[in-house]
C-alpha positions, 0 to 999 in steps of 0.5 A: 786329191780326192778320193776318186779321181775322175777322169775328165777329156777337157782337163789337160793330164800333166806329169804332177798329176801323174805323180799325185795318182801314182803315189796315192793309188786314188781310184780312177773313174770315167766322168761324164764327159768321157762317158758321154764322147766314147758313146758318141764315138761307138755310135757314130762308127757303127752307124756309118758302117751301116750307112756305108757298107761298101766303103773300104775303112782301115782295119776295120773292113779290112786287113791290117798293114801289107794286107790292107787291101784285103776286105773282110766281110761284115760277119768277120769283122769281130773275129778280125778285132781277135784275131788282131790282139792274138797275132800281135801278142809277140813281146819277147824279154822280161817282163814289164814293171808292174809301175809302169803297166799300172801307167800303160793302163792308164794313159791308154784309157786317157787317149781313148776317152776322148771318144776318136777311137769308136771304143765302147764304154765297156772296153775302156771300163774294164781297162780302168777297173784293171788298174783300181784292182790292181789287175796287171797284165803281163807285158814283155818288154821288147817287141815293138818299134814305136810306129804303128803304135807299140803293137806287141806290148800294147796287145799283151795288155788287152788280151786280158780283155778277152780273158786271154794271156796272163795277170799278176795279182796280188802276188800271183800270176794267173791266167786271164780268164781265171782273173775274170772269174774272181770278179764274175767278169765276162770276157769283153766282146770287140766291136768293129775297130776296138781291136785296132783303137787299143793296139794302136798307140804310144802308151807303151813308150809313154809310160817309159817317158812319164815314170822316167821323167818323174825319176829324172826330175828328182835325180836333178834336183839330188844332184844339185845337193849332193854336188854341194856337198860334194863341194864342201868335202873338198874345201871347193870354192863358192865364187864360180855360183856369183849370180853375176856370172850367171846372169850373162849366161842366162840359160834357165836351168844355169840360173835355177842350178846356181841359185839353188847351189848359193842357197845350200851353201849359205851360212856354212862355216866351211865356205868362210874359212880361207882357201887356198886353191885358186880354182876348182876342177871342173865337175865342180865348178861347172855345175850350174852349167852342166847340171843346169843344161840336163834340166833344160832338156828334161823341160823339153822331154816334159812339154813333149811328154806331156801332149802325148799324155793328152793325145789321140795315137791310134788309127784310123781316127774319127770324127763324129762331128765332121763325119769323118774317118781319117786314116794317118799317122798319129801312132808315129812314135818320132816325137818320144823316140828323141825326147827318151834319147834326150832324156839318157843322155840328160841324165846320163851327163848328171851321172857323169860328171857325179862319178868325177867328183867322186874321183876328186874325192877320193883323190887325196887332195886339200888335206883329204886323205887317199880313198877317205880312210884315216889309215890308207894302206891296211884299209883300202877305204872308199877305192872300189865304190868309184870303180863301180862307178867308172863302169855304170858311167861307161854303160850310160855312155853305150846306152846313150847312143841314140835309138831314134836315129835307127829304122827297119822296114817291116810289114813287107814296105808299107812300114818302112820308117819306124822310130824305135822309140820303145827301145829308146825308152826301155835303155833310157829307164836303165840310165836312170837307175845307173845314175841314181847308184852313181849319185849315191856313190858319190854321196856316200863320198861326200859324207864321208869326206865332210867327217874329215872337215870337222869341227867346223859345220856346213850349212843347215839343209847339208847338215840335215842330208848327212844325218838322214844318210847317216841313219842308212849308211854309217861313217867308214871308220875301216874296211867292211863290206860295201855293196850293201851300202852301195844299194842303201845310198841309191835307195836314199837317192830314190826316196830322199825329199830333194826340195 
């Protein structure tokens, strides 16, 4: 990627390129087209409220939700745009990750660039040069309920803008206005509909999608080496991965699953030696089919997530070409609400069934012994680990239950479906993390239970996992503290190249 990427409307945003500026940190600036479609859009919204001063158009010669019935005169329609940012800046709980503000910033200036929004350049410059800066708005994390936008996260990351509210910076929080002055910056004044094009918006629930979904891919494809090495440690059986089987059963992800576990299995000494079991536990034999059906679902939370990432989401919406406003309901959060619901309980169904073969593990079965400790009894071993599992699986369950499903009424009836869709987002988040501790548990477990195969080796790339893991988590000869290693194997989980 270039050093600079340049920010081009006609270009469809996808998550590899989201992955790419994240990683790189490259610089992001306007380019020409963008430019060009929010000057058109500024202009042709001033100049229609000019021509038609008379006619009533939401939120911006008006008041906004139950009092859009109220005009507001021309001389107040500045004011209007503050007071807007001010009176919605009600997020309450902890903070918002500085990753994910980084992506709210970003992805706002993508749906406003399109130049449906009637935003000046100014405004959509000064997002950007917060996120080259590193200037991060303090965003709280509950707030909004994913229709009309995500109002209250959205407004904490403008009210900067003004030289309002707070910022973190290179390690410090300061105010806004004295942030400004670092880099003699005025405070942006708001035209008419500003206010309103930045709050609303789904960037709050969309950053949550974007940064969750990349996690979740990695996590998929970790869960398919470790539950191969999973498989190994527990003298497991190949023939369940027969591309026979697969192929009359041909869902996607089945198939992918079981050709990659077939690939990471090759050429393991392990898998030639004679067994004895007849058939395996199901959290292993079954991988390709429950590990291929979360990755089914992460594709279909990916094609959602990533029309949203090239989408218009506030209100109302114009069109210059058409000389058009039109007041709908793009804002509606409905479609990332399910996808962020799929996604926990994708995820959360690879955790599950990771902590089951950690139960095998540690079960002292086909020669291993109880709790993967050479002396069971004195040492209490490898026990505990998959208690702690038990429990994040047991959250991941409770998180799952769906937040999209739920509804409150809220601006005295005139928003009277709403998708919770930030909910759906921030618990979604939390699985994510749970199942990444849990597969690190189990690889923890893993490694430990091929030390109890030797000498005979398994494959090259699982050969190649265990000696990385093992420059992190050394080999459990006897009791020791554990939660160290616990962090260590979830970080290796998050950070480990799983191609």
């Amino acid at each position: 990627m270039a050093a600079d990427y340049e920010l081009t409307p006609s270009a469809f945003l996808d998550l590899a390129t989201l992955d790419e500026l994240l990683r790189s940190r490259a610089r992001v600036v306007l380019g020409a087209e963008a430019r060009q479609r929010l000057e058109a859009g500024h202009h042709y919204l001033h100049q229609r409220l000019e021509r038609d001063p008379d006619t009533a158009v939401y939120g911006i010669n008006t008041g906004f939700g139950a009092l859009c019935g109220q005009a507001v005169p021309a001389e107040q329609r500045q004011q209007l745009q503050q007071n807007l940012l001010m009176s919605h800046a009600c997020g309450t709980g902890p903070e918002v990750p500085a990753e994910l503000v980084r992506l709210m910033l970003l992805l706002k200036v993508q749906s406003l660039c399109y130049g449906h929004s009637g935003v000046q350049v100014a405004t959509v410059q000064r997002l950007l040069d917060f996120y080259n800066r590193g200037m991060l708005p303090v965003v709280l994390e509950q707030g909004s309920l994913g229709a009309s936008g995500d109002l209250a996260p959205l407004a904490h990351l403008c009210l900067p803008l003004l030289g309002l509210g707070e910022v973190n910076y290179e390690g410090y929080r300061l105010t806004a206005a004295d942030a400004l002055s670092l880099f003699s910056w005025e405070p942006i004044v708001l035209g008419a509909k500003e206010g309103l094009a930045l709050l609303n918006g789904t960037q709050f629930m969309l950053a949550y999608a974007v940064h969750g979904l990349l996690r979740a891919r990695r996590l998929a494809a970790a869960a398919d080496v470790i539950g191969a090495l999973s498989l190994e440690g527990f003298d497991g059986l190949s023939e369940p991965l027969d591309e026979r089987l697969h192929r009359l059963r041909p869902h996607p992800g089945q198939l992918l699953v079981a050709e990659r576990l077939r690939g990471l299995l090759a050429g393991s000494e392990l898998q030639q030696q004679p067994k004895t079991a007849v058939q395996d536990p199901y959290s292993l034999r079954c991988m390709p089919q429950v590990h291929g059906a979360s990755r089914d679902a992460l594709e279909y939370v990916a094609r959602t997530t990533e029309i949203e990432c090239n989408a218009v989401t506030d209100n109302p919406i114009i069109f210059p070409e058409d000389d058009a406003i039109l007041s709908g309901g793009n804002f509606h959060g409905q479609p990332l609400a399910l996808g962020l619901d799929m996604l926990a309980i994708a995820v959360a169904e690879l955790g599950s069934i990771s902590q089951q073969r950690t139960a095998q593990l540690i079960s002292g079965q086909r020669g291993l012994p109880p709790f993967l400790v050479a002396a069971p009894g004195l040492n209490s071993g490898l026990m505990i680990p998959q208690y702690a599992a038990a429990g994040l699986v047991s959250q991941n369950k409770q998180l799952c239950t769906p937040a999209s499903v739920d509804s409150l009424v809220s601006s005295n009836g005139q928003e009277d479906h709403v998708s919770m869709g930030a909910n759906a987002a921030t618990k979604a988040l939390r699985v994510v993390i749970n199942a990444e501790q849990l597969l690190g548990i189990e690889l923890l477990n893993a490694a430990q239970a091929l030390e109890f195969r030797r000498p005979a080796r398994s494959s090259a790339p699982l050969e190649a996992l265990v000696a990385a893991f093992r420059e992190k988590v050394p080999f459990v000869a006897h009791d020791r503290i554990l939660y160290p290693d616990l962090a260590a194997a979830a970080d290796f989980v998050r950070t480990y190249t799983w191609e």
